[in-house]
C-alpha positions, 0 to 999 in steps of 0.5 A: 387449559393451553399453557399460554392461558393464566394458570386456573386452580380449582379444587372442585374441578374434578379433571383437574382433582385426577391430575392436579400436578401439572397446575401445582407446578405452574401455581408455584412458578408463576402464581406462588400466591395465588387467587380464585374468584369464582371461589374467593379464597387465596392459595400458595402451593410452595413448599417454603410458604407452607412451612412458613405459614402453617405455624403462624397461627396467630395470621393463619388461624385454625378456629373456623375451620380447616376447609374452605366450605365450613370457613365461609360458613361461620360457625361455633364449633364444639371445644375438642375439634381440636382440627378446629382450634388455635393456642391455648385452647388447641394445646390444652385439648391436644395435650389431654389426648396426647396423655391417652393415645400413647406410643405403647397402645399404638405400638400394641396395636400391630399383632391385631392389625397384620391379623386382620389383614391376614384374615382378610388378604388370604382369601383371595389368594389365587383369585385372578382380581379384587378391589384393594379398596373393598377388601382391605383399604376401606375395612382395616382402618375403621376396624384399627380405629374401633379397637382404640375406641372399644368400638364392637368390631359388628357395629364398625361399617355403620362408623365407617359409613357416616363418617364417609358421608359427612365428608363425601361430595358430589363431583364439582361441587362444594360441601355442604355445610348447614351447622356444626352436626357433623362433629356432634358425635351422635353416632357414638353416644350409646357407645360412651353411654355404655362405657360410662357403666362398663369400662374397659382398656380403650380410648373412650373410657380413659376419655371419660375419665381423665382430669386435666386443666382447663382454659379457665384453670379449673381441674375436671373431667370432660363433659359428655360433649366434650367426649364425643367430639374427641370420638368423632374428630378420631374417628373421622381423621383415623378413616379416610386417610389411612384408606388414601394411603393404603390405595395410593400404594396399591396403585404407585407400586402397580406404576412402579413394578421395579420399585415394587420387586426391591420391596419384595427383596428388601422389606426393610425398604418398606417404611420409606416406601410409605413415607415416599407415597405420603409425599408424593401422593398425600391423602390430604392435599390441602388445608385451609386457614382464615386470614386473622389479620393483613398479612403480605406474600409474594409483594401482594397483601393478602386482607384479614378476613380472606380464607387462605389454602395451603397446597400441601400436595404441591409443597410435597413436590416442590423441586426447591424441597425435594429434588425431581419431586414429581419422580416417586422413588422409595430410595429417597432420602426424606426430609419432612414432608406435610402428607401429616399437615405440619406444625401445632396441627401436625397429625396425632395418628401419624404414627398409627397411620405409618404402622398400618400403613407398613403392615398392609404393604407388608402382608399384600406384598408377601402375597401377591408380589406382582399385580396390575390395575384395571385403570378403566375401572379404578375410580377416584373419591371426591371430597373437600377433604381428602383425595384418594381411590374408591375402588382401585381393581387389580388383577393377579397374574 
C-alpha cells in the first residue's frame, strides 16, 4: 500500500497481521473512525475512543459476540460466556467467579510455576537453540490453568490443543463459525462428572458448589452447563494469551538487548518489562462489539446493527496516550493501557497472566542472560483472536 493510497485495514491480511503498526498509525491520523467493505464492520483505533466506547455497553454491546465472525453469525450463546454478556447478567456471572478465582489462590500459585519453569528451562542449559514457544511459552500456562481447575497435569496437551483449535484460522481467512459448540464445554464434562463425586481444592468444585443470586432473584447453584461454560471461557481466555506475551518477551528483548542486560542487573524492572510488552505488543489486538443503537463518531454516524472494532493494539500506541508509543522501553512510566481489554470486560486473569509472565521472564533471563532469534524460522500464529508467536527459535551463545 503506497502512502498516496486511502489507508486499507484488514484483519485477515496476513502481511499486514505481521506489521499492522504502520497502518494503525495512518487509521488514527486520517481514518479515526474507519470502514471496511469488503468485510462490513466500522473500526477506531485511538486510544481515546477505546477508552470512551468500551465502557458504553448499553452502544457497544458485548452479548453476540466479541469477534467479528461470531457477530455476524447471530447466535445463542450459553449464560456464563461471560466474554459474551453485558449488565446485569454480565456482573452477576463475573461476580460469582470473582468469589472463587481469589487474589490468595492466584498468588499460591507462583512456587508451583517457577517450579515448572525450572524443570522445563534447565534442561536446556548449554544447548546452543530452542523453541521459547515449544519449551516454555505454549506449556506453562495450560499447566497454570489446569492446576486451577484440577485438571491432571497428563491430560492438559489434549485442553491446550482443543482450545488452539477452536481459535485457530487459516491465513487470510475468517473463523468459521456454524453455532455456539465451542463454547460448550464438551472436553471437560468427564472432569466435572468426576469433581461432582470427588472434590478437591480447585476452581471446578468451588464452581459446582457455589449459591449465588440469579437474574431472576432466585438463590441456586449453577447447573452443569452453567459450569462448563465458566470451564471453557477460563480455560481458553487462560491459554493463548499468556502463550503471546511469554513470545513476545522472547523476541522484543532479543530486539532489545541493552534493555534485556538492565533486566539481568535489576530484576526489580521485571514487572514494568511485562507491563511495556503488553502495551506495546498486546496478545489481544483487537475487540469487536455490535452496534446496539445509532451512535455518532468523528462527525459520521455510525447505524445500529453495525459491528464495530476497537483497535487496542493501536490505542496502545497512540503518541496522545503514550508518548513515542511505537518505542518499547521497559523505564516507561505506564499509565493504563488495554493489553487486559478495559471496562466491565477488563480481564479476570490479569493478575494470573502478570504473575507467569514475571515468572518466566525471571527463570529465562537467570538462565540464558543473552540470545538471539532465528527470524528466518520464527513464525507467527494467525487467528480472529489473538496475535502472537508459534514457533520463535532462539539461539544461545
Amino acid at each position: 500500500m503506497s502512502p498516496d493510497d486511502p489507508v486499507y485495514y484488514d484483519p485477515y491480511d496476513v502481511d499486514l497481521v505481521r506489521d499492522p503498526w504502520p497502518t494503525y498509525r495512518r487509521l488514527r491520523e486520517e481514518a479515526p473512525l474507519y470502514y471496511n467493505e469488503k468485510y462490513d464492520f466500522y473500526a477506531v483505533s485511538r486510544y481515546a475512543d477505546c477508552e470512551r466506547g468500551l465502557p458504553d455497553w448499553e452502544t457497544f454491546n458485548s452479548g453476540r459476540g466479541a469477534i467479528i465472525e461470531l457477530i455476524k453469525a447471530n447466535l445463542d450463546l450459553p449464560p456464563g460466556t461471560l466474554i459474551f454478556e453485558d449488565p446485569p447478567i454480565h456482573d452477576i456471572h463475573r461476580n460469582l467467579l470473582v468469589r472463587v478465582f481469589t487474589p490468595r489462590r492466584v498468588a499460591a500459585l507462583e512456587p508451583k510455576i517457577r517450579e515448572y519453569c525450572a524443570r522445563h528451562l534447565d534442561p536446556l542449559i548449554g544447548e546452543r537453540r530452542f523453541d521459547l514457544i515449544a519449551e516454555l511459552g505454549a506449556q506453562m500456562p495450560s499447566l497454570v490453568i489446569g492446576m486451577l481447575l484440577g485438571i491432571p497435569e497428563a491430560d492438559q496437551a489434549a485442553v491446550r490443543e482443543s482450545v488452539d483449535n477452536n481459535l485457530r484460522t487459516r491465513a487470510g481467512q475468517q473463523m468459521k463459525v456454524k453455532d455456539a459448540s465451542f463454547v460448550s464445554g464438551e472436553m471437560f464434562e468427564e472432569y466435572i462428572d468426576w469433581r461432582a463425586k470427588n472434590p478437591s481444592n480447585d476452581l471446578m468444585t468451588d464452581l459446582l458448589n457455589a449459591e449465588f443470586v440469579d437474574e431472576t432473584g432466585k438463590t441456586r447453584k449453577l447447573t452443569k452447563q452453567e459450569v462448563l461454560t465458566y470451564v471453557t471461557v477460563v480455560a481458553g481466555a487462560g491459554n493463548e494469551t499468556t502463550t503471546r506475551l511469554i513470545g513476545w518477551m522472547g523476541s522484543l528483548l532479543a530486539q532489545h538487548p541493552q534493555q534485556r542486560a538492565a533486566l539481568v542487573a535489576d530484576p526489580s524492572l521485571i514487572p514494568n518489562a511485562v507491563e511495556e510488552t503488553l502495551r506495546f505488543e498486546p496478545p489481544g489486538p483487537h475487540v469487536a462489539r455490535y452496534v446496539a443503537k445509532d451512535v455518532e463518531l468523528h462527525g459520521t454516524t455510525v447505524p445500529e446493527g453495525s459491528v464495530m472494532l476497537f483497535l487496542l493494539g493501536s490505542g496502545n500506541r497512540d503518541d496522545r496516550r503514550f508518548p513515542d508509543g511505537d518505542t518499547y522501553n521497559i523505564h516507561r512510566a505506564i499509565t493504563q493501557h488495554l493489553g487486559f481489554g478495559y471496562a466491565v470486560h477488563y480481564c479476570m486473569g490479569a493478575a494470573l497472566a502478570r504473575l507467569e509472565g514475571r515468572v518466566a521472564l525471571e527463570e529465562i533471563l537467570t538462565r540464558f542472560p543473552e540470545w538471539d532469534v532465528d527470524w528466518d524460522q520464527a513464525r507467527l500464529g494467525q487467528t480472529s483472536t489473538v496475535r502472537g508467536w508459534e514457533t520463535l527459535p532462539i539461539t544461545i551463545g
